[in-house]
C-alpha positions in Angstrom: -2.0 54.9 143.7 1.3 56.0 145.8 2.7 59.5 144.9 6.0 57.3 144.1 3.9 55.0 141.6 2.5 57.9 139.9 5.8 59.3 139.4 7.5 56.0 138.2 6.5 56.3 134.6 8.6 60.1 134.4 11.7 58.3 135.9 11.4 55.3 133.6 10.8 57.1 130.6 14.0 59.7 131.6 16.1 56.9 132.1 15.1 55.2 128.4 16.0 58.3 126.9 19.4 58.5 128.6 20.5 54.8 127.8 19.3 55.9 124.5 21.1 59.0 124.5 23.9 58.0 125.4 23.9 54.9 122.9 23.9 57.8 120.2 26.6 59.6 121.3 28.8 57.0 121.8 28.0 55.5 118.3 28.6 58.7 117.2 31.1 59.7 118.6 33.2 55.8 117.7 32.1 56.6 114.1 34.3 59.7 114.1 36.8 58.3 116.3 37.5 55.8 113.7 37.0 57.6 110.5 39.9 60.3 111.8 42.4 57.9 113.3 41.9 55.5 110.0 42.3 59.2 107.7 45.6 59.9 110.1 47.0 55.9 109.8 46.1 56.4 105.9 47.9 59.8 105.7 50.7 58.0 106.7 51.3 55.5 105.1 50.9 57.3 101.7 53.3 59.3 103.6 55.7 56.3 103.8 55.4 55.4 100.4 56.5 58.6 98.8 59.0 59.4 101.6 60.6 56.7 102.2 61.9 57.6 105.8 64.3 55.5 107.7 65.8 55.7 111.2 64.5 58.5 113.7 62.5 60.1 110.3 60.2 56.7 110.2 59.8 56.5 114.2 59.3 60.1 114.7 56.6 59.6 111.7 55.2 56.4 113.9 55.3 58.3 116.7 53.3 61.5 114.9 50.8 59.6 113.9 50.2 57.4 117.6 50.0 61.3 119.1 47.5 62.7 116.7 45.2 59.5 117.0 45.4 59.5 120.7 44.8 63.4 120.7 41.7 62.6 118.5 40.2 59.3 120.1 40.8 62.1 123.6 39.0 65.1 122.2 35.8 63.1 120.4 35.7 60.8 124.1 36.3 62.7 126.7 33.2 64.7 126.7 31.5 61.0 127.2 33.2 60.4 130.6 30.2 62.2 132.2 26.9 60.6 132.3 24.7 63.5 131.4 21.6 64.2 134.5 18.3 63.9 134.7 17.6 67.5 134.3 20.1 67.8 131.2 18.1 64.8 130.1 15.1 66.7 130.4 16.2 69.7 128.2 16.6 67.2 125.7 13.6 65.8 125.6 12.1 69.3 125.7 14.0 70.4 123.0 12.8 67.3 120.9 9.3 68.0 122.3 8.2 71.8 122.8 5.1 71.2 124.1 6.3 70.0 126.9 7.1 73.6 127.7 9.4 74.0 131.0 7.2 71.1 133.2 9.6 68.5 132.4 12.8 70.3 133.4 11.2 71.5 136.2 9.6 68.2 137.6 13.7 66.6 136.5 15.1 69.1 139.4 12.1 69.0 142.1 12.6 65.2 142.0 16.1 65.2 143.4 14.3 67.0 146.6 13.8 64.6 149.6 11.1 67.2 151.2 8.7 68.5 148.7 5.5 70.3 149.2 2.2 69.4 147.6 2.5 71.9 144.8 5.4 70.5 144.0 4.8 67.0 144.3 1.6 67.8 141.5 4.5 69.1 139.0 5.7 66.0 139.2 2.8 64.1 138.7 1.8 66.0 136.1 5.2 65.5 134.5 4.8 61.6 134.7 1.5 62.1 133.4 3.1 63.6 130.0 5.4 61.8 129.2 3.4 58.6 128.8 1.9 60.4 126.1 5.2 60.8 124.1 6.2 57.6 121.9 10.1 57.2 122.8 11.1 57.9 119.1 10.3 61.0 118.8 13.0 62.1 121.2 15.7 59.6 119.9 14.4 57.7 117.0 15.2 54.1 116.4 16.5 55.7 112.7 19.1 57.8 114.4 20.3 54.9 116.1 20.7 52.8 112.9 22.1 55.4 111.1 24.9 55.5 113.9 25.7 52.2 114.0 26.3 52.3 110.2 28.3 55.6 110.2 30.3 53.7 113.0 30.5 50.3 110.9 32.0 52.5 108.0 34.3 53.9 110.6 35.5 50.9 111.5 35.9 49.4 107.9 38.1 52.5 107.5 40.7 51.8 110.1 41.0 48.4 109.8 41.6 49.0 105.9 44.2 51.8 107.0 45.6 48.7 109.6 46.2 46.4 107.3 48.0 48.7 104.9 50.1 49.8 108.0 51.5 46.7 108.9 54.7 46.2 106.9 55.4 50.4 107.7 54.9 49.1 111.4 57.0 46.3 111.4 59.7 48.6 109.5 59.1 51.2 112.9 59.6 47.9 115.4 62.4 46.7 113.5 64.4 50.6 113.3 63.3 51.3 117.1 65.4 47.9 117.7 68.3 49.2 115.7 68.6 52.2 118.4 67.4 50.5 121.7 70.0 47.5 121.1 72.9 48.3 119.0 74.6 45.7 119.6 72.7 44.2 116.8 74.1 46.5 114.2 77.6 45.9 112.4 78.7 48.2 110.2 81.3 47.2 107.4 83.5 50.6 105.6 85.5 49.8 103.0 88.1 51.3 102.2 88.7 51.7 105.8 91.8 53.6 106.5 93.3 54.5 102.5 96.3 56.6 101.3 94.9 58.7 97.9 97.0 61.0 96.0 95.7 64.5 96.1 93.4 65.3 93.4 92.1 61.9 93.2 88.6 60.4 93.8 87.4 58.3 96.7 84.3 55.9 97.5 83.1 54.8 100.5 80.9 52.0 100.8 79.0 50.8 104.0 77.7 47.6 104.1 75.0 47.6 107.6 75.4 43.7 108.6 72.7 42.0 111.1 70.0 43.3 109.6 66.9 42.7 107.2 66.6 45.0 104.5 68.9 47.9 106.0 68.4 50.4 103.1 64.2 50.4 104.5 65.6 51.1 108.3 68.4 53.3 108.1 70.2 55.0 106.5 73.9 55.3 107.4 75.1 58.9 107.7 79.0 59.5 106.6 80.6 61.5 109.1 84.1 63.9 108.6 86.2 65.5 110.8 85.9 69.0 110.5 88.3 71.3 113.4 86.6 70.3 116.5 83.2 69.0 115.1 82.1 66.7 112.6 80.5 67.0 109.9 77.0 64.8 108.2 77.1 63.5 104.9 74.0 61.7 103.6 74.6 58.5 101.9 73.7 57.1 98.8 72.2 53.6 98.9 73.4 51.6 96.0 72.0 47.8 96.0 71.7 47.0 99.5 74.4 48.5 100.5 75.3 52.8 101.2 78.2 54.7 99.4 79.5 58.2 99.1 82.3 59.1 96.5 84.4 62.2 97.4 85.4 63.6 93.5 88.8 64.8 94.8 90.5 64.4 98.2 92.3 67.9 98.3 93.6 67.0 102.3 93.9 63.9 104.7 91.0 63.6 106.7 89.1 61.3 109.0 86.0 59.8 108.9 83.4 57.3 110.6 79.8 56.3 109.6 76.7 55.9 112.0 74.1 53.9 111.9 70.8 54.1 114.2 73.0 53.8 117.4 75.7 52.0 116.3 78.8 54.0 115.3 81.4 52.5 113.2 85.3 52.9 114.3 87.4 56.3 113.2 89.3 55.8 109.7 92.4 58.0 108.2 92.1 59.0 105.0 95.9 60.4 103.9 96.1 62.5 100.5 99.2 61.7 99.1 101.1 65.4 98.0 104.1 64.3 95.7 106.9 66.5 96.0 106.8 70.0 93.8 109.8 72.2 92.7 109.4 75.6 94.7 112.8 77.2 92.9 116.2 76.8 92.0 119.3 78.9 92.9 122.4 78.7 90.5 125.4 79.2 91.8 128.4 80.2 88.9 132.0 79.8 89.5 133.4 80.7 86.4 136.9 79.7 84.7 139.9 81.9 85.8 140.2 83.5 81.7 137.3 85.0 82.1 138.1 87.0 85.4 134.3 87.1 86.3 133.3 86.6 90.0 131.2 84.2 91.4 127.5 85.0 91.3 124.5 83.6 92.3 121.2 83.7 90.6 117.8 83.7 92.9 114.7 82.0 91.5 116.4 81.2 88.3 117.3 77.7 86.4 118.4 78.0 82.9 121.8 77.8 82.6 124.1 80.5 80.8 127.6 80.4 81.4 131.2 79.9 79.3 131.8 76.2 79.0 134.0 75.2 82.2 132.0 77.2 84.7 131.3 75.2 88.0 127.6 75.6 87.9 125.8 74.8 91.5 122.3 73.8 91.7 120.0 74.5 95.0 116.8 73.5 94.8 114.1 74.0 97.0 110.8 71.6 97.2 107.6 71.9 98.8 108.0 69.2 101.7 110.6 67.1 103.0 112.6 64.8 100.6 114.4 61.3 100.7 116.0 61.9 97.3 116.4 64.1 94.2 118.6 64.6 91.1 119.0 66.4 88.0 118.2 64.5 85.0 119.7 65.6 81.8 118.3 65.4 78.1 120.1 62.3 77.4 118.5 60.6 80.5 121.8 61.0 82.6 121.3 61.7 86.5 123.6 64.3 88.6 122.6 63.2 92.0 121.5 66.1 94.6 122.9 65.7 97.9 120.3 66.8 100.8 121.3 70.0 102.4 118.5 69.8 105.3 114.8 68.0 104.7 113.7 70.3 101.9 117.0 71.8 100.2 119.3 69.9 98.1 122.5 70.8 95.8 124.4 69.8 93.0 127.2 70.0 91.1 128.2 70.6 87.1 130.2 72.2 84.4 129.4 73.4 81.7 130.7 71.9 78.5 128.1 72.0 75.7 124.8 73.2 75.2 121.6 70.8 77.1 118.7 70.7 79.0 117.6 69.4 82.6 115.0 68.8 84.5 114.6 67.6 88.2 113.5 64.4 89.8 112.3 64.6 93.9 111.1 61.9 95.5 109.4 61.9 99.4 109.8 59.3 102.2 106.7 58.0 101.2 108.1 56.5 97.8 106.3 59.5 96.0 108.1 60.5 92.6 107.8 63.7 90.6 109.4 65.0 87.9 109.1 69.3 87.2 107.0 69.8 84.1 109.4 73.2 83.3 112.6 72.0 81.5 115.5 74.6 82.0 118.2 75.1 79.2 122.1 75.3 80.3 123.8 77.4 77.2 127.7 77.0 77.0 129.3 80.0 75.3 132.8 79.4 74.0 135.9 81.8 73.9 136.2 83.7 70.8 139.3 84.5 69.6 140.6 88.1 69.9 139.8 90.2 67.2 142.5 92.7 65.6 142.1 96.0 63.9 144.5 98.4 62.6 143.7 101.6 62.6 146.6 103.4 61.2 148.1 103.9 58.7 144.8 102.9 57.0 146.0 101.0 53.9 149.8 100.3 52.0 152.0 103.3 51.6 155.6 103.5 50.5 158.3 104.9 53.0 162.1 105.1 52.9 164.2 103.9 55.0 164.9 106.3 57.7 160.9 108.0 57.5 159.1 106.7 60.9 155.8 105.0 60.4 153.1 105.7 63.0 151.0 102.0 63.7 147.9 102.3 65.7 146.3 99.3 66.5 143.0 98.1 68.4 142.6 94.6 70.1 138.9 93.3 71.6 138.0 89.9 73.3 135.4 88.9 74.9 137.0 88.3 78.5 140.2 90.4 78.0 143.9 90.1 77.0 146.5 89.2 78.6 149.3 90.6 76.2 149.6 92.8 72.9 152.4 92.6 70.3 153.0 93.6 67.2 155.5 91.5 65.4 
């Protein structure tokens, strides 16, 4: 027999054990391959469920879970690029077969020698020689192979079960991936749009996405306000297919827009309504000539004291410019207020009897208010003078040429303008 037919039997019987080899790692390795990836696809879609992510949240999800499989499939295949040698084979098989000792590996690396001696040309032969004495099995049994097919089989069962459950969270990551590579597909509807709300009251926002299929699953419209030079996110509520976001009291006008995957909605005003306040009242008296008093002007003041016939001038001062104001007496009768400049106004009284007043503003924006203080105007009369006399201090009797001392004392409340005794 040729030296190359007595060594055909330890090339044939390497090269069984590689196919077979390599059959096992692959099943092995696809077995693992698909367990993790259908674990990973599993993880999220449970995920999903709980979460309920829409917009960038469900495709950065999608796209979490496409790296991590990749990164797996890469780490449990890549080693099996490499078709292993005939000397790595033959470790194997020694490994598997100890008797073997180091002959096999040995004749493996002498083989891949185009000039060999005669020495080493009897390794080889003895090699060959061996191996036909070894039943394939014991190096890589038909069971291991079996049991790898059926580890990969389970594999796969898993990740097609973890597929199938994936398909609607899919479609959902097509469908919001859309959204942001073609907005022109997205039309957002805000009511109320542009509003006018008096300070201190509520507002609500609604958004209404328009163009597609179960928006409150794909996105989720974020509420955007003005703040200085940036603006500022507010997450929105979704409330039966549509989105809404209630402010509980508009303090200050404001602007707003809402986004929505790529789309952005246009800018809104929002203008909180201030009605006009009272900020104080000056009162001006000009009092009656009797009662030689000078004019005076109280600061900050409001009620109203003053002998009836004083002039009695009102300046009031309000909190922002007004169209209109006027003082409204208890019996529902107005004095009009004539504007001094956009914020001060005056008017004119006298005082006659005792009342009460409050004062009406109203803005250029048809805004009305009334001051919750009332203020009093008092009217005191003139009292008569009063007379006392002092001496003589009771009757006595006198003849007619004794001189009779009369003292008398005269008090009124503003001042006399003659004495007599008569």
């Amino acid at each position: 027999m040729s030296e190359q037919g007595q060594e055909e039997p330890l090339w044939t019987f390497l090269a069984k054990v590689r196919r077979r080899w390599v059959a096992l790692a692959v099943l092995r390795g696809s077995a693992r391959v698909f367990g993790s990836v259908g674990a990973i696809v599993l993880a999220a879609v449970i995920v999903d469920h709980f979460w309920l992510p829409t917009g960038l949240s469900l495709i950065g999800l999608a796209l979490t879970v496409a790296v991590a499989a990749i990164g797996q499939a890469l780490l449990v295949l890549w080693p099996l690029r490499k078709t292993p040698s005939s000397r790595q084979i033959a470790r194997f098989i020694e490994e598997q077969v100890p008797e073997f000792e180091d002959r096999l590996a040995s004749a493996a690396e002498l083989g891949s020698r185009i000039v060999r001696s005669a020495v080493q040309s009897i390794v080889i032969t003895d090699a060959s020689n061996q191996v036909q004495t070894v039943q394939l099995d014991r190096v890589v049994s038909s069971t291991q192979i079996r049991q790898a097919i059926g580890l990969s089989v389970a594999g796969l069962i898993v990740l097609v079960t973890a597929l199938g459950l994936a398909l609607a969270p899919a479609q959902r990551v097509v469908d919001a991936a859309s959204l942001y590579a073609f907005p022109g597909t997205v039309r957002i509807s805000v009511s109320p749009g542009d509003a006018r709300v008096m300070a201190g009251e509520p507002l609500k926002v609604r958004v209404q996405v328009e163009g597609v299929t179960d928006a409150p699953r794909l996105i989720h419209p974020v509420l955007q306000v003005e703040s200085g030079d940036e603006w500022q996110d507010i997450e929105m509520r979704a409330d039966d297919g549509s989105f809404q976001y209630e402010f509980i009291s508009v303090s200050e006008s404001f602007r707003y827009r809402v986004i929505a995957a790529s789309a952005r909605s246009d800018e809104y005003n929002v203008m909180a309504l201030m009605v006009p306040h009272l900020d104080r009242i000056d009162v001006e008296y000009d009092y009656p000539i009797f009662t030689r008093l000078k004019r005076r002007i109280e600061i900050d003041g409001g009620d109203v004291y003053a002998p009836v016939g004083t002039a009695v001038t009102l300046t009031v001062y309000a909190d922002k410019p007004i169209e209109e104001g006027a003082v409204v007496l208890s019996d529902g009768s107005l004095i009009p207020l004539a504007l001094r400049d956009d914020t001060t106004l005056t008017g004119s009284f006298e005082v006659s009897v005792d009342d009460a007043y409050r004062v009406t503003l109203s803005d250029n924006q048809g805004l009305s208010n009334l001051s919750d203080g009332q203020y009093f105007i008092r009217a005191i009369n003139d009292l008569p003078p009063v007379v006392r006399i002092l001496r003589p201090d009771g009757d006595r009797s006198v003849t007619p040429l004794e001189e009779v001392t009369i003292e008398a004392r005269a008090d009124d409340d503003y001042g006399l303008e003659r004495f007599e005794i008569v």
